[in-house]
C-alpha positions, 0 to 999 in steps of 0.5 A, spaced: 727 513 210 722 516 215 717 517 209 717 510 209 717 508 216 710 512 216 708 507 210 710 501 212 706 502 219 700 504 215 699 498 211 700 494 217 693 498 220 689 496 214 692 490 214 688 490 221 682 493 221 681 489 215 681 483 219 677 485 224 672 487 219 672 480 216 673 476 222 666 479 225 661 477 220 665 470 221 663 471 228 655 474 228 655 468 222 658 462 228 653 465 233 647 466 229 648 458 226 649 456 234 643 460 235 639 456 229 641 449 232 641 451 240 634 451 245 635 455 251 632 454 259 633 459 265 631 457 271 630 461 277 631 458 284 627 462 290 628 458 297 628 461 304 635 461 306 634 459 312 631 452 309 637 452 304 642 456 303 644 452 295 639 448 291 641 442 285 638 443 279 638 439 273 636 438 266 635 431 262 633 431 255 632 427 249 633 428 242 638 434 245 645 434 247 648 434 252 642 431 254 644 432 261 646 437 265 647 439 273 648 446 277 648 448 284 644 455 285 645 459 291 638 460 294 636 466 289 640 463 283 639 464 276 643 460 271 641 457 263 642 451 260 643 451 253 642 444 249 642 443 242 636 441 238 636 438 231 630 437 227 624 442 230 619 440 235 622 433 237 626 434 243 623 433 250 627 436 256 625 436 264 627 441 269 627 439 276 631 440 283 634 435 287 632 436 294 632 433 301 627 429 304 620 434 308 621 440 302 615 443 299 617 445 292 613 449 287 614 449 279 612 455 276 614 456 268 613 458 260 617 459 253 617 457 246 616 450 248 610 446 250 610 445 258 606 441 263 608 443 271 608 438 277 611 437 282 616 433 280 619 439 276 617 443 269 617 438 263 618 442 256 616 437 249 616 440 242 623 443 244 625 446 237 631 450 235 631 457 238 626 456 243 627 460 250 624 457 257 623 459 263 622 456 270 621 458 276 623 453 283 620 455 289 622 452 296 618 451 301 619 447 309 614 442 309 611 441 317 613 434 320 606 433 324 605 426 329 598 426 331 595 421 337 589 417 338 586 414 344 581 408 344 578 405 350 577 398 351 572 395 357 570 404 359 562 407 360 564 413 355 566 417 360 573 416 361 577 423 364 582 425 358 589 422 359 596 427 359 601 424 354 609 426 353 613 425 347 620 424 346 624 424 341 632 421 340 631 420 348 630 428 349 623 431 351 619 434 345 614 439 346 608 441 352 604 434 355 598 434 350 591 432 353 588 428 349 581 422 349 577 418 344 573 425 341 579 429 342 586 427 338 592 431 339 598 433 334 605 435 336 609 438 330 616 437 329 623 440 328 626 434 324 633 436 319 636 429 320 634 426 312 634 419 316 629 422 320 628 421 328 626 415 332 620 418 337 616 414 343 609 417 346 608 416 353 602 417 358 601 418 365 596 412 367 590 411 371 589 406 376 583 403 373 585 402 366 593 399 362 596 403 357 598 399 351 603 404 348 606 399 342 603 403 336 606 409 340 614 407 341 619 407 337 616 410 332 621 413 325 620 420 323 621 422 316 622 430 316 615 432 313 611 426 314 605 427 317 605 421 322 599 418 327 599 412 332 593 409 337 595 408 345 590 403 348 586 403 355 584 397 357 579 397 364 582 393 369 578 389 374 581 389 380 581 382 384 579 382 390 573 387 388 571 380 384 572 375 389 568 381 393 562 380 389 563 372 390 563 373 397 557 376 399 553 372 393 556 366 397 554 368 403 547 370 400 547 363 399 548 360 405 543 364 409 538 361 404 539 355 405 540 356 412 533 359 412 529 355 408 532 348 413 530 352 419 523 353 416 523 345 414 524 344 421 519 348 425 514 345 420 515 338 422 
């Protein structure tokens, strides 16, 4: 009885290992098919933290299937995408990241494919069954920058520089700037809104001239945008200066007149 215990379980064993040894050729042979037919792309995401703590990234392809894909990456992520490819050399697939507005973003990559970089993400043609592609998204802040100009109408040349103030979303940005029409000034700015911060430019006027802040005020500002605006001075003429002037002229007058009666007079 015990003999035959022991053979039943024996045969049960074999049974095994014989299905095992069978079913692993059958699953090399399914991988190596799937490899045969199927194009990869690892993409690999290098952004500071402090601009981004995860990035979207997404695959389109045409002449593959799925023909697109989309991730989330933590800042130094790495993920690959598998595509199926038929036929060689037909396919064409982009690699890009969706970012916010004011980001800097650099494509760096290679692999069996042909690829051309830009700034609009890693383009590969010519995808084939087997190719393997890399590419490498890199995060940079972009600066938001506002420059003021400063024109002069009715001045000699020599008009003192100006001080200016910013303030954005009614608070005070940054320190005063002097500026002239030789010397413009630039605030950057902080801007992490995406519909960006409407700012004003204001300056301490001088009493000879009036300041024209229109092009300065209200101003949208997107988050890496580099933005400028003119304030104009124009000269004022002061009104009792002018009649001044008319006055002593008149009185210039009516003692010429006055003069050459006297002499007409003694004359006769």
């Amino acid at each position: 009885m015990v003999q035959m215990v022991r053979t039943a379980i024996l045969k049960v064993v074999c049974l095994l290992v014989l299905g095992l040894s069978l079913a692993q050729p059958a699953a090399a042979a399914e991988t190596t098919a799937a490899q045969a037919t199927s194009a990869r792309f690892t993409v690999d995401a290098r952004v500071d933290q402090v601009i981004l703590a995860q990035l979207d990234v997404r695959l389109s392809c045409v002449a593959a299937t799925p023909a697109q894909q989309q991730v989330t990456l933590d800042f130094d992520g790495t993920h690959e995408f598998t595509v199926s490819v038929q036929g060689t050399g037909g396919a064409t697939c982009t690699l890009v990241a969706l970012l916010p507005t004011g980001q800097n973003v650099t494509y760096v990559g290679d692999g069996g494919s042909i690829i051309e970089l830009d700034d609009r993400g890693c383009h590969y043609t010519g995808v084939s069954p087997g190719h393997a592609n890399f590419c490498q998204v890199r995060v940079e802040k972009k600066a938001t920058r506002l420059t003021v100009y400063k024109k002069w109408i009715g001045g000699t040349g020599e008009e003192p520089n100006v001080n200016i103030h910013l303030a954005c979303n009614h608070q005070t940005q940054g320190a005063p700037l002097w500026i002239n029409a030789d010397s413009s000034q630039s605030w950057e700015l902080e801007v992490s809104d995406p519909n960006g911060i409407r700012c004003s430019v204001y300056e301490d006027e001088l009493e000879t001239f009036r300041v024209d802040q229109s092009d300065c005020s209200n101003l949208l500002i997107m988050p890496g945008a580099d933005e400028a605006c003119t304030l104009v001075n124009t000269k004022v003429v002061k009104r009792i200066e002018t009649l001044n002037r008319y006055g002593l002229g008149a009185m210039i007058l009516v003692m010429l007149t006055a003069g050459l009666l006297a002499i007409k007079r003694l004359v006769r």
